[in-house]
TORBALUM-995859 format. One line per field, with one value per residue (C-alpha): residue number from 1; residue in three letters; x, y, z. Coordinates in Angstrom, 1 decimal, decimal comma. Example, Ala and Ser with C-alpha at 12.3 -4.5 7.8 and 13.67 -1.06 7.14 Angstrom:
<nodes>
seq <- c(1; 2)
type <- c(ALA; SER)
east <- c(12,3; 13,7)
north <- c(-4,5; -1,1)
up <- c(7,8; 7,1)
</nodes>
This chain:
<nodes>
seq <- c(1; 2; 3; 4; 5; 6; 7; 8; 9; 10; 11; 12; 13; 14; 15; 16; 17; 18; 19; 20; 21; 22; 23; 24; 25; 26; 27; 28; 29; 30; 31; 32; 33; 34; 35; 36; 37; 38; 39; 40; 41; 42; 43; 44; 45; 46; 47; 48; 49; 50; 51; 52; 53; 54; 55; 56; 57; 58; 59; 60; 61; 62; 63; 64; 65; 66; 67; 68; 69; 70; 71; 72; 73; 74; 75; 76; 77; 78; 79; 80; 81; 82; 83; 84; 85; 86; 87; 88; 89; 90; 91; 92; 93; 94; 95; 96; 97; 98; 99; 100; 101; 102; 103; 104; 105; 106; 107; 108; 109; 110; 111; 112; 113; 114; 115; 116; 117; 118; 119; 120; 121; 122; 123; 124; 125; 126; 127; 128; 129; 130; 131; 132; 133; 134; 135; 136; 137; 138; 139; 140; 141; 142; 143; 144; 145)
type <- c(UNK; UNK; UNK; UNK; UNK; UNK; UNK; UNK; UNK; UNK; UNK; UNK; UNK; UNK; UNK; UNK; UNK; UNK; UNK; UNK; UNK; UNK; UNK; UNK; UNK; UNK; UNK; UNK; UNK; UNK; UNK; UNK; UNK; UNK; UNK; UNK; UNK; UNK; UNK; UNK; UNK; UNK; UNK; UNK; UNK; UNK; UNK; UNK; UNK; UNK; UNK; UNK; UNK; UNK; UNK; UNK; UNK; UNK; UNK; UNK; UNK; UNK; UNK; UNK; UNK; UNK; UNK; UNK; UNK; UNK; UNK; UNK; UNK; UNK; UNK; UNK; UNK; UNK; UNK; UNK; UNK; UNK; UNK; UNK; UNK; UNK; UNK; UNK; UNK; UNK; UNK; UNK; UNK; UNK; UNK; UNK; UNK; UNK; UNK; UNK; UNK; UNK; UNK; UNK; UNK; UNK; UNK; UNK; UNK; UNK; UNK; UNK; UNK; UNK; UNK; UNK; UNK; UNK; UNK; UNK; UNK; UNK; UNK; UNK; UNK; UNK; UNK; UNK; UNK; UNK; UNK; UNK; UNK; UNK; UNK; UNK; UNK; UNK; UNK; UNK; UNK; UNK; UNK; UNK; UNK)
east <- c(13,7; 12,1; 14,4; 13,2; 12,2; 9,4; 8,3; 7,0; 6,0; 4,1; 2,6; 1,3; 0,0; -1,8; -2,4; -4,6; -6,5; -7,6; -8,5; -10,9; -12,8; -15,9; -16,1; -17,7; -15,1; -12,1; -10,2; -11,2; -10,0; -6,6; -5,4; -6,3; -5,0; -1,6; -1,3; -1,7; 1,1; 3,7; 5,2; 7,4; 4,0; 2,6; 0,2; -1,7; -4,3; -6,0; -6,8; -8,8; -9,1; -11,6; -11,7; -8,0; -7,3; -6,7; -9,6; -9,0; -10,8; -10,3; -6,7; -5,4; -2,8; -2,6; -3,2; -5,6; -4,7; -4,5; -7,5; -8,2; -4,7; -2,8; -1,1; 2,4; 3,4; 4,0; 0,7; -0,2; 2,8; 2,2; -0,7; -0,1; 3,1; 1,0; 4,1; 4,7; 7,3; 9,3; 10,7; 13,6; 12,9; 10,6; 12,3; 14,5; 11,1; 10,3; 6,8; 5,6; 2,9; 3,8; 0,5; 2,7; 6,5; 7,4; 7,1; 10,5; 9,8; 6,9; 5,3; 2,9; 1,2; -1,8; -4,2; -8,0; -11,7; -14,0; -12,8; -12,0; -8,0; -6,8; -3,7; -2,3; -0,4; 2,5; 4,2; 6,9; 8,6; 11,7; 14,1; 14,3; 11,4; 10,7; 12,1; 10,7; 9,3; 7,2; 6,2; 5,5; 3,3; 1,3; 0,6; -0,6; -2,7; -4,7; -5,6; -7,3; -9,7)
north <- c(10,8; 10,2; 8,4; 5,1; 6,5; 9,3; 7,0; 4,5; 7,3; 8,1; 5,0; 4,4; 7,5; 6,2; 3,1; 4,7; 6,4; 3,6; 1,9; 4,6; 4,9; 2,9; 3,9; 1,9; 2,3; 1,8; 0,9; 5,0; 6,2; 4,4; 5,3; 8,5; 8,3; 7,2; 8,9; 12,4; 11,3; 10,5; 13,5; 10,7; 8,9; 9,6; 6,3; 4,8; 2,4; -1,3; -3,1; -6,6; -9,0; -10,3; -13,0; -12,8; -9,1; -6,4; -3,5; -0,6; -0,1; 2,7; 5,5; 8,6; 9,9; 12,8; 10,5; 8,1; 4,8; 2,2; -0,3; -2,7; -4,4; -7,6; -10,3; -9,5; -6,2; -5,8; -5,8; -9,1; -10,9; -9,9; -11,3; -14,5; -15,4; -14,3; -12,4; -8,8; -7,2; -4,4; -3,0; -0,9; 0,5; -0,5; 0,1; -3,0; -5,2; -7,5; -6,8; -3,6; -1,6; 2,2; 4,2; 7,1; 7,9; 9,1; 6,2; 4,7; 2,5; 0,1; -1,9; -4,3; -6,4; -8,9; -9,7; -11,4; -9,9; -12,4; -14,6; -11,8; -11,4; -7,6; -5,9; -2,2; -0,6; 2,2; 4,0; 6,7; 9,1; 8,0; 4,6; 2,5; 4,5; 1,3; -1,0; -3,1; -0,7; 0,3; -3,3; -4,1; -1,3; -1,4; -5,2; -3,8; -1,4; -4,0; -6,0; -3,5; -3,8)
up <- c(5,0; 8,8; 11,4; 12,3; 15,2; 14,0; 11,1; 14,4; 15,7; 12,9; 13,0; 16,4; 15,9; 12,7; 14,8; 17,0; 14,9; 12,9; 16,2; 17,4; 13,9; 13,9; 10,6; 7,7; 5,0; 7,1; 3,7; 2,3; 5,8; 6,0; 2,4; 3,9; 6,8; 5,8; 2,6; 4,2; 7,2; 5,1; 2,8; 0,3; -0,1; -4,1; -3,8; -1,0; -1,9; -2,1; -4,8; -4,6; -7,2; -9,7; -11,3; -13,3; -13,2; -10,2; -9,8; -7,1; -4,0; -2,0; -2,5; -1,9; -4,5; -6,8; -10,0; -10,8; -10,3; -12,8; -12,9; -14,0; -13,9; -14,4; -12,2; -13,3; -11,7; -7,7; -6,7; -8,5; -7,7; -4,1; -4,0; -6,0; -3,6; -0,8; 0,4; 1,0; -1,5; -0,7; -3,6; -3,4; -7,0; -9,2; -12,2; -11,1; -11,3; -13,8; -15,2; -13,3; -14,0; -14,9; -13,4; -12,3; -13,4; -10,4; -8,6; -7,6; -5,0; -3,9; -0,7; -1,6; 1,4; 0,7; 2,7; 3,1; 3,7; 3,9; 1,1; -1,2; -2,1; -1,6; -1,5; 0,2; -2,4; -1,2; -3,4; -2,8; -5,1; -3,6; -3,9; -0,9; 1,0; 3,2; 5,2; 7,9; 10,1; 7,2; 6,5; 10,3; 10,9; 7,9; 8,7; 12,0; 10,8; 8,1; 11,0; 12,4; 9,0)
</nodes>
């Protein structure tokens, strides 16, 4: 696992890039973005919400994701708290959404475009991949959507 140190390096590096993008999809670019940088990483996408279920936007991961889904795993709790969870393993979570097996810890951090209710999704094949460094960063990064 990266020192706290080179994951914020990581980061700021990330940081930077998504600042000097004028790109249109800057939700396809960050998945990207972040999904190739971090080796642990199986899932790195948003999903937004319609109506009463999940759909995906943009990802990166070697699956496909699942989509449409329901309020009750990470991602739609996440969003219905309006709180990010960090989930030290998922298997631990009431109500979560098996799209990959090898996922054994989750970030989930919600968030607003124009009126519309989305959510980064970060999965790892590890337990306890993140911490707060993880969940600062990434906070800083979607408000450079």
């Amino acid at each position: 696992m990266l020192s706290s140190k080179n994951k914020e390096k990581k980061y700021i590096k990330c940081i930077e890039s998504v600042k000097s993008k004028s790109e249109s999809n800057k939700l396809k670019f960050i998945s990207k973005l972040l999904f190739e940088s971090f080796d642990s990483w199986i899932f790195c996408g948003f999903y937004f919400q319609e109506n009463d279920k999940l759909l995906i936007s943009e990802y990166s991961a070697n699956k496909i994701p699942c989509s449409p889904i329901e309020f009750n795993g990470v991602c739609g709790t996440a969003i219905l708290k309006n709180k990010i969870l960090n989930i030290d393993d998922v298997n631990t979570f009431q109500g979560h959404i098996v799209c990959d097996k090898d996922s054994k810890s989750e970030l989930c951090i919600p968030f607003n475009i124009n009126g519309i209710k989305y959510v980064l999704d970060v999965d790892s094949n590890i337990y306890n991949a993140f911490c707060e460094i993880d969940e600062k960063y990434l906070v800083r990064i979607i408000k450079e959507i």
